[in-house]
DRENLO-561232 format. One line per 10 residues: for each residue x, y, z of C-alpha. Coordinates in nm, 3 decimals. Each point is the difference from the previous one (the first is absolute). Last residue first. Example, Ala and Ser with C-alpha at 12.3 -4.5 7.8 and 13.67 -1.06 7.14 Angstrom:
BEGIN
1.367 -0.106 0.714; -0.137 -0.344 0.066
END
This chain:
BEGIN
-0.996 1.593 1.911; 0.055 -0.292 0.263; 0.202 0.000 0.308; -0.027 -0.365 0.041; 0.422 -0.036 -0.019; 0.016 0.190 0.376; -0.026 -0.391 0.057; 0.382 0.042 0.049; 0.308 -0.213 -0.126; -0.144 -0.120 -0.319
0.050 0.370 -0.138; 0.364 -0.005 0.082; 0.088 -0.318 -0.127; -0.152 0.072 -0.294; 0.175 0.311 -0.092; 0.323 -0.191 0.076; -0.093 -0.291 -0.219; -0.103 0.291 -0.271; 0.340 0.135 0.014; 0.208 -0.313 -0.041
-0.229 -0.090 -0.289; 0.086 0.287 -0.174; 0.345 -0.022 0.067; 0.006 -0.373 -0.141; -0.200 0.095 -0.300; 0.219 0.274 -0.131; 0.331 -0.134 0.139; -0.087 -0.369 -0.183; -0.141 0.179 -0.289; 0.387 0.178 -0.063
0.128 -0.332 0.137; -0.206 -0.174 -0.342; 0.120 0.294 -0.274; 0.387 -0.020 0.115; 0.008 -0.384 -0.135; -0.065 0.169 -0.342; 0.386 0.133 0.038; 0.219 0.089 0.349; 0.083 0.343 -0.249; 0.049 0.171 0.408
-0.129 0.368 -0.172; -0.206 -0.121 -0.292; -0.175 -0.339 0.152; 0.046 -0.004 0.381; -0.087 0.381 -0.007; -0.308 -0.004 -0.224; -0.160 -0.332 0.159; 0.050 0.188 0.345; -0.226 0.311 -0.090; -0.211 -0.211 -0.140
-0.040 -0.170 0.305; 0.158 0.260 0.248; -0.161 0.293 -0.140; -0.325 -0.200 -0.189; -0.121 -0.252 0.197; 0.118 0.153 0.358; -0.130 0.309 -0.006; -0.311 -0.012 -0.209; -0.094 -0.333 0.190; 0.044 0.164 0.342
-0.236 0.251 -0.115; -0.217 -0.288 -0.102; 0.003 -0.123 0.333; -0.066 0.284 0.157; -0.352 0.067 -0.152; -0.068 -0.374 -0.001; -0.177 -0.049 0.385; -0.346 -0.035 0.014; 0.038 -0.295 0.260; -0.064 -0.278 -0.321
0.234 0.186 -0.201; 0.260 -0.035 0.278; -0.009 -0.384 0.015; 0.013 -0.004 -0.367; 0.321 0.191 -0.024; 0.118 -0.200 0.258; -0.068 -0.323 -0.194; 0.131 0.143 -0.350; 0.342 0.099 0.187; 0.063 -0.302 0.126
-0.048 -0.184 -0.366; 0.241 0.245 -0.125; 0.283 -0.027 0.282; -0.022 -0.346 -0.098; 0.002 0.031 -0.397; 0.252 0.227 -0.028; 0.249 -0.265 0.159; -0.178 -0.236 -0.263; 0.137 0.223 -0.247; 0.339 0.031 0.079
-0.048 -0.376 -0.065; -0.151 0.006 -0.297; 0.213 0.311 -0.125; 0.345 -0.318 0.049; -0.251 -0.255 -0.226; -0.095 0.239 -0.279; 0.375 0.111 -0.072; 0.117 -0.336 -0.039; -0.324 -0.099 -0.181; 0.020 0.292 -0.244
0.303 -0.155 -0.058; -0.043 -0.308 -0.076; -0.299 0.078 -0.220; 0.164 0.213 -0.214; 0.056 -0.266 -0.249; -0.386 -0.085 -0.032; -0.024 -0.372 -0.012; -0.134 -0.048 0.349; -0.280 0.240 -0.031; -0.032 0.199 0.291
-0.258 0.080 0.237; -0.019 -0.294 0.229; 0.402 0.001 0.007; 0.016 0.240 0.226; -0.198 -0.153 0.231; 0.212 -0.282 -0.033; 0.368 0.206 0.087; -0.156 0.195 0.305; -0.117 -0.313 0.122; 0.162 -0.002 0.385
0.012 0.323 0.060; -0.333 0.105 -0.143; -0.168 -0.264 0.164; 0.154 0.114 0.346; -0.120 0.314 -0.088; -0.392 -0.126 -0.044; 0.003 -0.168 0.313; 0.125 0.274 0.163; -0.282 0.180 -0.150; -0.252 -0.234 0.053
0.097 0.051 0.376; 0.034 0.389 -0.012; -0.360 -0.010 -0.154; -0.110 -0.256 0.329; 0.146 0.238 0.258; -0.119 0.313 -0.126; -0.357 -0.156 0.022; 0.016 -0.157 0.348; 0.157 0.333 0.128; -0.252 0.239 -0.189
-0.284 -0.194 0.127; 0.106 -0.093 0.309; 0.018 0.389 0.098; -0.327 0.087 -0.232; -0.150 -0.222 0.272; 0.089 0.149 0.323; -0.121 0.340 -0.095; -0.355 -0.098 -0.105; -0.208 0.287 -0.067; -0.241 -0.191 -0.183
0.082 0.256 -0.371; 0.355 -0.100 0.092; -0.081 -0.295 0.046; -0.145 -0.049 -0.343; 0.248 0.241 -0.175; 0.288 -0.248 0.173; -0.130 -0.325 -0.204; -0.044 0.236 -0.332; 0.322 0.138 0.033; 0.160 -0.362 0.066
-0.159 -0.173 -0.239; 0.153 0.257 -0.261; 0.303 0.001 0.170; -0.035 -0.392 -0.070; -0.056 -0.004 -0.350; 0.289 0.259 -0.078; 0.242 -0.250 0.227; -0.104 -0.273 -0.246; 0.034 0.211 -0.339; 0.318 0.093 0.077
0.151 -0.322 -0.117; -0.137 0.052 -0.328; 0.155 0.351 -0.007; 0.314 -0.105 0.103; 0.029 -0.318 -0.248; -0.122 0.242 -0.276; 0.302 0.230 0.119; 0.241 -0.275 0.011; -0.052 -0.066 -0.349; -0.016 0.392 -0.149
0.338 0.052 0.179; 0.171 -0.279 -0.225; -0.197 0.155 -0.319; 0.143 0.291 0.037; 0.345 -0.110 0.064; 0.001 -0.186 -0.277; -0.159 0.293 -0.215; 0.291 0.279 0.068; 0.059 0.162 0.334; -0.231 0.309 -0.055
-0.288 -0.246 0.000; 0.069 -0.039 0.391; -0.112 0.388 0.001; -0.335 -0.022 -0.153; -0.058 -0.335 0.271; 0.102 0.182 0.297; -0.227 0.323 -0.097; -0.326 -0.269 -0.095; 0.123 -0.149 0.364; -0.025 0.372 0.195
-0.291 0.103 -0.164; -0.176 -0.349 0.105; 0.093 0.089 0.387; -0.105 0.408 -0.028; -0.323 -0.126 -0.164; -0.089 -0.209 0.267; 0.098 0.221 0.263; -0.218 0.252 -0.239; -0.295 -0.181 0.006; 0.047 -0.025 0.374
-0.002 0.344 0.052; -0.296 0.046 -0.248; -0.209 -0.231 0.180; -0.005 0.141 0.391; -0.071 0.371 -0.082; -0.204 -0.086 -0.291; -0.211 -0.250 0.158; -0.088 0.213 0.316; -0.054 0.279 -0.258; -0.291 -0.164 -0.195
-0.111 -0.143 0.342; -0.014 0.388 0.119; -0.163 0.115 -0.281; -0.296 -0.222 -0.013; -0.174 0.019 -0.299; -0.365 -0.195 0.057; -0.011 -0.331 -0.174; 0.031 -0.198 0.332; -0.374 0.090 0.080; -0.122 -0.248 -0.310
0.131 -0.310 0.191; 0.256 -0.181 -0.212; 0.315 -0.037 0.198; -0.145 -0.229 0.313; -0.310 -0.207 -0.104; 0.187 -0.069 -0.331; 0.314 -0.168 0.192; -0.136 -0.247 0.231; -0.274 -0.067 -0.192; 0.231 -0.092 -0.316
-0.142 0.030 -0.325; 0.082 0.364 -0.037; 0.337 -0.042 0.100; 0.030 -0.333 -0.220; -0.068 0.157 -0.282; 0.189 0.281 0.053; 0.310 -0.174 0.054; -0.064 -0.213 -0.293; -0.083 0.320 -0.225; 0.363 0.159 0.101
0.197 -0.291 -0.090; -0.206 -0.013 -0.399; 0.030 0.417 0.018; 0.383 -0.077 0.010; -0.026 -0.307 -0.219; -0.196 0.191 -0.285; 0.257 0.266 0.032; 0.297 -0.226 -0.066; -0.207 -0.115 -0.296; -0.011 0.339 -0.141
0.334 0.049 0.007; 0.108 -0.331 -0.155; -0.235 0.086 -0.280; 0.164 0.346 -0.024; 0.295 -0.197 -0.051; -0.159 -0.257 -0.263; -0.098 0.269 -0.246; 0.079 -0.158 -0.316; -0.226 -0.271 0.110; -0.009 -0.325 -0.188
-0.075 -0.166 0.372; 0.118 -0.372 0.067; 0.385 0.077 0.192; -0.045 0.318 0.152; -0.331 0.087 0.043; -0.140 -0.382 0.072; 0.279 -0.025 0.233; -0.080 0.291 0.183; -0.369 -0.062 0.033; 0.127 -0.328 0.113
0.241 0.049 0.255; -0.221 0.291 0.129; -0.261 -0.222 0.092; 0.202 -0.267 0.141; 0.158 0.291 0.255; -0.365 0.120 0.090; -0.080 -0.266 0.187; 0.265 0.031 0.248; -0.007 0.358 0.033; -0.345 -0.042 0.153
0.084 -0.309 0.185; 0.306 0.220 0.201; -0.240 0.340 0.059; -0.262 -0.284 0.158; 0.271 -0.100 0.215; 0.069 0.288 0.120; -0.338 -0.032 0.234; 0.090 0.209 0.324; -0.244 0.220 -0.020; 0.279 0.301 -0.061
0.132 -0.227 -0.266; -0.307 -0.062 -0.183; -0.048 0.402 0.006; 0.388 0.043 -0.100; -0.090 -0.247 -0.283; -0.253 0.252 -0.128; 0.157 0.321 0.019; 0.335 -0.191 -0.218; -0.305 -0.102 -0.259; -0.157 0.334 -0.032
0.278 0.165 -0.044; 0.126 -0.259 -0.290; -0.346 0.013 -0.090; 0.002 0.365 -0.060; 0.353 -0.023 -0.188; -0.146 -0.306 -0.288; -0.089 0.249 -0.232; 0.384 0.114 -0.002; 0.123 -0.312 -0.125; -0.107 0.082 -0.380
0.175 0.319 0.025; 0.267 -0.087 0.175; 0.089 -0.268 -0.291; -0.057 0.188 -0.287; 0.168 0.245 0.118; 0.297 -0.195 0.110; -0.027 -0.170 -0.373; 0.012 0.333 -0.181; 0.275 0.131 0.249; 0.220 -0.269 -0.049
0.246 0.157 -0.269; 0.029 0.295 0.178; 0.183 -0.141 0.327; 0.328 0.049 -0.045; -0.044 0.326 -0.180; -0.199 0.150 0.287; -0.249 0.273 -0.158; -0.239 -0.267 -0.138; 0.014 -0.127 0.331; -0.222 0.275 0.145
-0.284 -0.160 -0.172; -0.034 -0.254 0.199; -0.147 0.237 0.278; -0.350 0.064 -0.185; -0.253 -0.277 0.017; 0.181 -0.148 0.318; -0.002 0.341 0.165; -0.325 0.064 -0.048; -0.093 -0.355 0.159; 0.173 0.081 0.311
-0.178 0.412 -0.015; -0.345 -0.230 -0.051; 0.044 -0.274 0.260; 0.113 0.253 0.294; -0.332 0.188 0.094; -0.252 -0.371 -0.015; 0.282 -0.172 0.165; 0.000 0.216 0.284; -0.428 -0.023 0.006; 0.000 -0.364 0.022
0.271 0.055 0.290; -0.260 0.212 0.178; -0.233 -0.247 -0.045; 0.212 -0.316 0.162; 0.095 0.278 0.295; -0.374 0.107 0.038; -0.113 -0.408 0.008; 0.231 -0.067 0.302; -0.048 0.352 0.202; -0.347 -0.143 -0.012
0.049 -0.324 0.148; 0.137 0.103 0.325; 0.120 -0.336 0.199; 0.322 0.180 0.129; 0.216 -0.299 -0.135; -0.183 0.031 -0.329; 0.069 0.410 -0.008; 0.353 -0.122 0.032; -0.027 -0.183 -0.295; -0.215 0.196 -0.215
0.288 0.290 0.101; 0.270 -0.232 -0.090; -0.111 -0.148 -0.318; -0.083 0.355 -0.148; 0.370 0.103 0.122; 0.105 -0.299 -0.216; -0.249 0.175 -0.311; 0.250 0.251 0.023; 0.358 -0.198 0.005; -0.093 -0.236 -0.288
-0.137 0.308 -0.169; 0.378 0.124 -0.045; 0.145 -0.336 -0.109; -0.286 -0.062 -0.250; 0.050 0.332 -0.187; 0.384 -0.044 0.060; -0.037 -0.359 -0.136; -0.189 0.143 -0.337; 0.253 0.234 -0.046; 0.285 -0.308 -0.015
-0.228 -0.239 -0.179; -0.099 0.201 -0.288; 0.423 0.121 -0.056; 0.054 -0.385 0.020; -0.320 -0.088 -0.252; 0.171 0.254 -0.245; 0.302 -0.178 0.030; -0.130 -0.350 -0.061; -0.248 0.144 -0.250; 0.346 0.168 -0.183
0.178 -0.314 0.004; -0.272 -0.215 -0.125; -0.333 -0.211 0.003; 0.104 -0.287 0.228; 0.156 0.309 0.267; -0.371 0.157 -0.017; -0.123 -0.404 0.138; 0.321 -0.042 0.278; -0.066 0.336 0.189; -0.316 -0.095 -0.025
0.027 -0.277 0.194; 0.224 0.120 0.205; -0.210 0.301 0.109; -0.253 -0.292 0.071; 0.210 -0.220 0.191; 0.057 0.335 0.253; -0.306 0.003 0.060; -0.018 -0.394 0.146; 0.282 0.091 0.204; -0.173 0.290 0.132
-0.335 -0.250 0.051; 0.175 -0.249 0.131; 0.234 0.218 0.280; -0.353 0.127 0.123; -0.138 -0.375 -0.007; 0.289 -0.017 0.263; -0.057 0.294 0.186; -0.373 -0.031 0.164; 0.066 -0.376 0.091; 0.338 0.056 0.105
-0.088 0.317 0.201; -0.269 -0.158 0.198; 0.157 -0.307 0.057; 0.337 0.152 0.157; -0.273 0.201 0.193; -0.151 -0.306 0.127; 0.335 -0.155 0.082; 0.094 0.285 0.174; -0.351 -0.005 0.232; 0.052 -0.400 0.066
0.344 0.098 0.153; -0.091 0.245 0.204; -0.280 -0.235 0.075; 0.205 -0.276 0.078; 0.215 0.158 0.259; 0.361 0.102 -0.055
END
């Protein structure tokens, strides 16, 4: 092995690193915020707690689903930076502008007006007024979300993520405090709509740091804000669509799957419940780090991609599948061995449930951690294949395997085999496994042949 073989893997082993880990920051450092106010409407009662739960569930489809378009925005700027053609950059940036300026009306619409279904669901009728309230308030704040997620695909795309990671840093401290001021020093009587509007003074606060810092930066401004990029292209438009709504919906398929898992683990009574809600937080932290790096990855591969570079995208996908299935053994070998502690991170020790919530907790960890690795694979590929053009498939793979043998499998190992909450985890474990089975495969196959630059 010569030393520039090796010098050229240890390069790309930089390259994604340094692109993916202030990636992993910045979706860690989002997810803090949803806790946060998770942890402010739960200081002012039941029904805000609730209320803010409903909120939070839309709002992460909303975010889930424009996640997925505004990556296909990253991948097109990217590849259009490995081809050195700055105008396809700025028309992709403009025609996203213009997405967000057809979708943030009907969103908002259906924040103003949705909660009132639940005045026609018994169980939920007593927190309409405050889930209103809420949605309402929160729905001002929908164009900057879009605007925002655009944004940091742009930084990404230029391969500055870390900008998207200061931004969100700042902005914590700033909603600490408005929210403590509402909560715990305002004589409101409002204090949920309050709540509401402050989450949508943080969205448009994320989104007005990215912009900022576009417009201030030569390297960006010169490229995305030319006056000729304004002109409605159709072809971009659909050239985002057709790559973006797929994986949207592979991302919307996965979280569908989990809300499903976690309506059904209720079923089993509240320790139960709560002993599946543990080791999914410790999933979904830990899946923030392969997330990152298919990110990296996509945007990594988009570039040569857009340099017709064949050789590279190879070490690419390899180096990067290869660190996310490291973390992740990592991670399951955690899980494994302190099951029992992490479980008892979330408990309070004189609650007398708590033993057994951490019985249960600790054996779904580790079932869990299983899910985990086959997870973190599958984010990687999927990212490798975004950044060829690839998601179509993918997601029909998704539809297939997330929901017939994942749900499908939760349903039999829990009502037909009665194997209890335990059931919920190998149903995910077949859903996710087969998935990523299928992808790997797919991949395999399209790494195989530089028949992969037929583009369009």
């Amino acid at each position: 092995m010569n030393n520039a073989y090796l010098n050229n893997q240890v390069s790309i082993l930089k390259q994604i690193l340094l692109l993916a880990i202030p990636i992993v920051g910045t979706f860690l450092a989002q997810k803090s915020i949803q806790v946060i106010n998770t942890f402010m409407l739960g200081h002012l009662s039941i029904n805000a707690l609730a209320s803010g739960s409903l909120f939070l569930s839309f709002y992460l489809l909303v975010i889930v689903i424009f996640m997925g378009v505004f990556n296909a925005v990253n991948v097109f700027i990217s590849r259009a930076l490995g081809e050195n053609n700055s105008e396809h950059i700025g028309k992709y940036f403009i025609h996203g502008i213009y997405i967000i300026i057809l979708v943030s009306i009907p969103i908002m619409f259906c924040m103003w007006f949705l909660p009132l279904l639940l005045r026609f669901i018994p169980e939920y009728a007593s927190i309409e007024t405050s889930t209103l309230q809420l949605a309402r308030a929160a729905s001002f704040g929908i164009p900057g979300t879009l605007l925002y997620l655009l944004l940091r695909e742009i930084m990404t795309a230029f391969k500055l993520s870390k900008i998207n990671f200061y931004v969100v840093l700042i902005v914590i401290p700033v909603l600490i405090i408005i929210d403590y001021l509402i909560v715990f020093v305002s004589d409101s009587t409002n204090k949920i709509a309050l709540i509401g509007y402050s989450n949508s003074f943080t969205e448009w606060f994320l989104a007005m740091g990215l912009l900022t810092y576009a417009i201030g930066s030569t390297k960006i401004n010169s490229q995305i804000f030319s006056r000729n990029n304004f002109k409605l292209d159709l072809e971009k438009l659909n050239d985002i669509i057709k790559l973006g709504l797929p994986t949207g919906m592979i991302f919307i398929l996965d979280v569908g799957m989990v809300l499903t898992a976690s309506l059904l683990a209720g079923y089993y009574g509240a320790v139960s419940l709560a002993a599946f809600q543990i080791a999914l937080q410790l999933t979904s932290l830990a899946y923030m780090f392969p997330m990152g790096i298919g990110f990296a990855v996509t945007t990594l591969i988009s570039h040569q991609y857009g340099a017709n570079n064949f050789g590279e995208i190879k070490k690419i996908a390899k180096i990067g599948i290869n660190i996310g299935l490291g973390i992740a053994l990592f991670i399951l070998v955690l899980f494994i061995s302190f099951g029992k502690e992490l479980s008892l991170l979330f408990l309070i020790n004189n609650d007398s449930a708590a033993d057994t919530v951490v019985f249960y907790a600790t054996r779904f960890i580790i079932v869990a951690g299983f899910v985990q690795l086959f997870d973190a694979g599958l984010a990687i590929a999927n990212g490798v294949l975004r950044g060829v053009g690839d998601a179509t498939v993918p997601m029909y793979y998704s539809i297939i395997c997330y929901w017939l043998f994942g749900v499908g499998g939760i349903l039999v190992f829990c009502f037909l085999l009665h194997i209890n909450a335990i059931g919920i985890w190998l149903g995910l474990f077949i859903g996710i496994s087969s998935t990523s089975i299928l992808v790997f495969i797919r991949l395999q196959n399209k790494l195989k042949s530089p028949a992969l630059f037929v583009k369009g």
